[in-house]
C-alpha positions as CSV (number, residue, x, y, z in Angstrom):
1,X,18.5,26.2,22.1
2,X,14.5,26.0,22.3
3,X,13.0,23.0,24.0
4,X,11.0,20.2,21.4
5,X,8.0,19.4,23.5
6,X,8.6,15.4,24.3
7,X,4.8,15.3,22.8
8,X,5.6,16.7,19.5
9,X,6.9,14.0,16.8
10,X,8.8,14.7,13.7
11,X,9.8,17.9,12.2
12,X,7.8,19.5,15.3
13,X,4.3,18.0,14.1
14,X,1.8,16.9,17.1
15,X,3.0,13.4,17.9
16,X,0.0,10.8,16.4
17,X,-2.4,9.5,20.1
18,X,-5.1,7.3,19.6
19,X,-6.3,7.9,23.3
20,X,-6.5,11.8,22.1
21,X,-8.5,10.7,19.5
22,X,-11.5,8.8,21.3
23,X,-11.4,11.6,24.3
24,X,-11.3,14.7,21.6
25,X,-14.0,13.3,19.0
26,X,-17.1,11.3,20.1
27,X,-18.7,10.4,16.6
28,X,-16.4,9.2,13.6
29,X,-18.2,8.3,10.2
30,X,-16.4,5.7,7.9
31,X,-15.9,7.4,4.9
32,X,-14.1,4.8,2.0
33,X,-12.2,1.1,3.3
34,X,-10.1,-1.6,1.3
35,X,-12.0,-4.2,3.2
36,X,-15.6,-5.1,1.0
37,X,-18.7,-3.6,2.2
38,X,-20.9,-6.4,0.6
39,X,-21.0,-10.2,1.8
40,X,-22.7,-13.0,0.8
41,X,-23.8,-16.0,2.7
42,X,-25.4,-19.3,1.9
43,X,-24.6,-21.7,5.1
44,X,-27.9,-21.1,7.0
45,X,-30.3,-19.9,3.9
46,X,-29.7,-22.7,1.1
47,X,-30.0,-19.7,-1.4
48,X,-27.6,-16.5,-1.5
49,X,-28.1,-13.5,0.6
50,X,-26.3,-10.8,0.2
51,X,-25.6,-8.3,3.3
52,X,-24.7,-4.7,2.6
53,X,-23.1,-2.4,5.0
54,X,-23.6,1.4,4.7
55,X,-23.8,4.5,7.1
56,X,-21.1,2.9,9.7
57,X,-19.8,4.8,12.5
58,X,-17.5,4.5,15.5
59,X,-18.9,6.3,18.9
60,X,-17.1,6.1,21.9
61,X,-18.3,5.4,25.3
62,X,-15.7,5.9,27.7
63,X,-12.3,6.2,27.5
64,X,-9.3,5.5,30.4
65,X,-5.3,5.6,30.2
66,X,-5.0,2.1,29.1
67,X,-8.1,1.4,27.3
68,X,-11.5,2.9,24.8
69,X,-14.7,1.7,25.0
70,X,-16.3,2.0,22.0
71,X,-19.7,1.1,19.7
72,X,-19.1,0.6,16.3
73,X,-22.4,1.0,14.4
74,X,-24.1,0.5,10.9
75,X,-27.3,0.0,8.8
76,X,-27.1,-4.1,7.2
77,X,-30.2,-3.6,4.5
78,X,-31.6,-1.6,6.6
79,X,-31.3,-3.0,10.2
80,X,-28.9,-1.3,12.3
81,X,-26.5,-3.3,14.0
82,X,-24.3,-2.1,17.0
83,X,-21.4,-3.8,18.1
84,X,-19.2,-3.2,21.1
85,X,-15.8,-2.6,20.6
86,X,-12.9,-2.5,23.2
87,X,-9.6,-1.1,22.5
88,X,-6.7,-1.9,24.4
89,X,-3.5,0.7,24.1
90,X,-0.4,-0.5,23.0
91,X,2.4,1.6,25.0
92,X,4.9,3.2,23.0
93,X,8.9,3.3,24.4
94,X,8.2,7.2,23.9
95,X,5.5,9.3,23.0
96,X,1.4,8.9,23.7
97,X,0.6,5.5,22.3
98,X,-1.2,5.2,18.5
99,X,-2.1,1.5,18.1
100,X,-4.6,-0.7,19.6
101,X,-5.5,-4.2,20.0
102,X,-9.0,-4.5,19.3
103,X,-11.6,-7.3,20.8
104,X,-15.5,-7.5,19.8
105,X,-17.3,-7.8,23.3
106,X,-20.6,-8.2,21.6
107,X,-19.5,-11.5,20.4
108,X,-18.6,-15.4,22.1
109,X,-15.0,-14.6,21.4
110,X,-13.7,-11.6,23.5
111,X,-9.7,-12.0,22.3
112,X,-8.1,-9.3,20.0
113,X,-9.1,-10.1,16.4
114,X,-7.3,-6.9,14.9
115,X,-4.8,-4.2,15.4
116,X,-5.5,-0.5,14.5
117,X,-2.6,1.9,14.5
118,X,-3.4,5.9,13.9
119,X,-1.8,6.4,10.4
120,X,-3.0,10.2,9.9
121,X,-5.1,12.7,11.9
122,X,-6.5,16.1,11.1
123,X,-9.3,18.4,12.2
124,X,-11.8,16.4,9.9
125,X,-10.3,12.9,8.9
126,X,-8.5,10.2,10.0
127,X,-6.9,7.2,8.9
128,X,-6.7,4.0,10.9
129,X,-3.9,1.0,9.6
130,X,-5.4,-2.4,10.1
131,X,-3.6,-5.3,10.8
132,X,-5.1,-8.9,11.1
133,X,-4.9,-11.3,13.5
134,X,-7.2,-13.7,12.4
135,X,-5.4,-13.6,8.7
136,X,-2.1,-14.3,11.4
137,X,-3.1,-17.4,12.6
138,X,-4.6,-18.2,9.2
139,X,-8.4,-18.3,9.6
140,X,-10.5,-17.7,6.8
141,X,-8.4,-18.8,4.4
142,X,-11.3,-19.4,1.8
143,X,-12.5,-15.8,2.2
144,X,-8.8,-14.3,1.6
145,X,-8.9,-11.9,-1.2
146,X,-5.6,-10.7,-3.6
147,X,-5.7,-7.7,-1.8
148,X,-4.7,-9.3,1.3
149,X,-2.5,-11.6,-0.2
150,X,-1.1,-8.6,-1.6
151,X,-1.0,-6.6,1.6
152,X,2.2,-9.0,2.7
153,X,4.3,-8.6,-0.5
154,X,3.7,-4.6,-1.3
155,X,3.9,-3.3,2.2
156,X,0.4,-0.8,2.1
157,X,-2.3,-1.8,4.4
158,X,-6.0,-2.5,4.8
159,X,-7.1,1.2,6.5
160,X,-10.1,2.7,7.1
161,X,-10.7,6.5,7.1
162,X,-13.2,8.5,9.1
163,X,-14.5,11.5,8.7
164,X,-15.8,14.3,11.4
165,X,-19.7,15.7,11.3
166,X,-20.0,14.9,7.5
167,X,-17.7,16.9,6.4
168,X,-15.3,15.5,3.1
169,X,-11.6,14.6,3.3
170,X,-9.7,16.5,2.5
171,X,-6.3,16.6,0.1
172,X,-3.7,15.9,2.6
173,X,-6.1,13.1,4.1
174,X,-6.8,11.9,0.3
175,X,-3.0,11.5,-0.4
176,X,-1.3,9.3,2.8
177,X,-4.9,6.7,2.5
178,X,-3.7,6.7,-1.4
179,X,0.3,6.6,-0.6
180,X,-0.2,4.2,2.3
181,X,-3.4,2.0,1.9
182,X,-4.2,-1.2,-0.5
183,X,-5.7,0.4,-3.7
184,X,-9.3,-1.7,-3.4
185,X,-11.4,1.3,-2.3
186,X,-15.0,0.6,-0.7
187,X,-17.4,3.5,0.3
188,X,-19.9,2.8,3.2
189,X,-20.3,6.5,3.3
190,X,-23.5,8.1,1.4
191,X,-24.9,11.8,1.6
192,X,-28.0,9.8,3.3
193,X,-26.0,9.3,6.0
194,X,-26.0,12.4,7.6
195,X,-29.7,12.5,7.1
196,X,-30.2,9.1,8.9
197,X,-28.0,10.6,11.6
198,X,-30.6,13.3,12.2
199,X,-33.5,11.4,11.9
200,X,-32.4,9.6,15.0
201,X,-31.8,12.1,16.6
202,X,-35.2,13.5,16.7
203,X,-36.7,9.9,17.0
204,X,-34.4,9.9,20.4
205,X,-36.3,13.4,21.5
206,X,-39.7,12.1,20.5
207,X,-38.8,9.1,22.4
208,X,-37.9,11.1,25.7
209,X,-40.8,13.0,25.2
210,X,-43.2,10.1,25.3
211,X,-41.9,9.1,28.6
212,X,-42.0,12.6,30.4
213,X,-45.7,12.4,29.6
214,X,-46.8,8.7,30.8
């Protein structure tokens, strides 16, 4: 009989690898969460201020066998903030590996505060499963929404899906975020995204510019 490639996965589809993912595709652009987008905080302001995160994308910077580099980047009322990300494969008994352990290296505390497993991948969109280890060890308890208290009893978990060069998800994409993720749905995404994307762009070339002339 004919060979099944040992990279393949079930019914002969490409086996799901998170390391293929950060070496294929070097911009990713959070389309919808089940995590809120808008927080509020009072500790250091006396009065209310609410933060709201939009245009957020993941951007990696260099990529090895065992572990992604990564920046993970987005507008907070209109500041951009740019955090660096590291992600630490998780090997797999067989197969390419498809989860992480993720650590924030922009912050005091460098240990893994989350782990992201590749749910669903195709040419334009992709669905990352979250898993908490902060909710684990029972942190933030007074922040801890139904949805995550929910999360334990149904089985469907916080994801996040990207999409590729602005372009929409689509059906097949739509259905396993529906099928597999918590039904609170958050959009970061907006058409001015792409937009804000380019303006950068060419404020990077003026920049460059500039310098070749001093």
């Amino acid at each position: 009989g004919e060979k099944i490639s040992k990279k393949q996965g079930t019914r002969g589809k490409p086996a799901l690898n998170i390391r293929k993912l950060f070496n294929e595709t070097h911009r990713l652009w959070l389309y919808q969460q089940t995590e809120p987008i808008v927080f509020t905080y009072n500790e250091w302001t006396g009065a209310p201020v609410e933060f709201v995160q939009k245009c957020i994308f993941i951007e990696t910077i260099n990529v090895s066998k065992t572990e992604v580099h990564y920046w993970k980047q987005m507008d907070v009322n209109g500041d951009l903030v740019k955090i660096h990300l590291l992600g630490e494969f998780i090997t797999e008994k067989k197969g390419p590996p498809k989860s992480m352990n993720v650590s924030d290296l922009s912050g005091n505390d460098t240990t893994p505060f989350e782990r992201v497993t590749l749910g669903y991948r195709d040419k334009n969109c992709t669905v990352f499963l979250l898993h908490s280890y902060d909710e684990e060890k029972g942190e933030d308890t007074k922040t801890k929404t139904t949805s995550d208290i929910s999360s334990r009893t149904s089985g469907l978990s916080h994801c996040e899906m990207y999409i590729r060069k602005h372009r929409l998800p689509g059906k097949k994409c739509q259905t396993f975020y529906e099928t597999r993720c918590l039904q609170d749905t958050y959009k970061p995404y907006e058409n001015s995204c792409a937009d804000m994307a380019k303006k950068r762009k060419s404020a990077k070339k003026v920049k460059k510019i500039n310098k070749r002339c001093l």
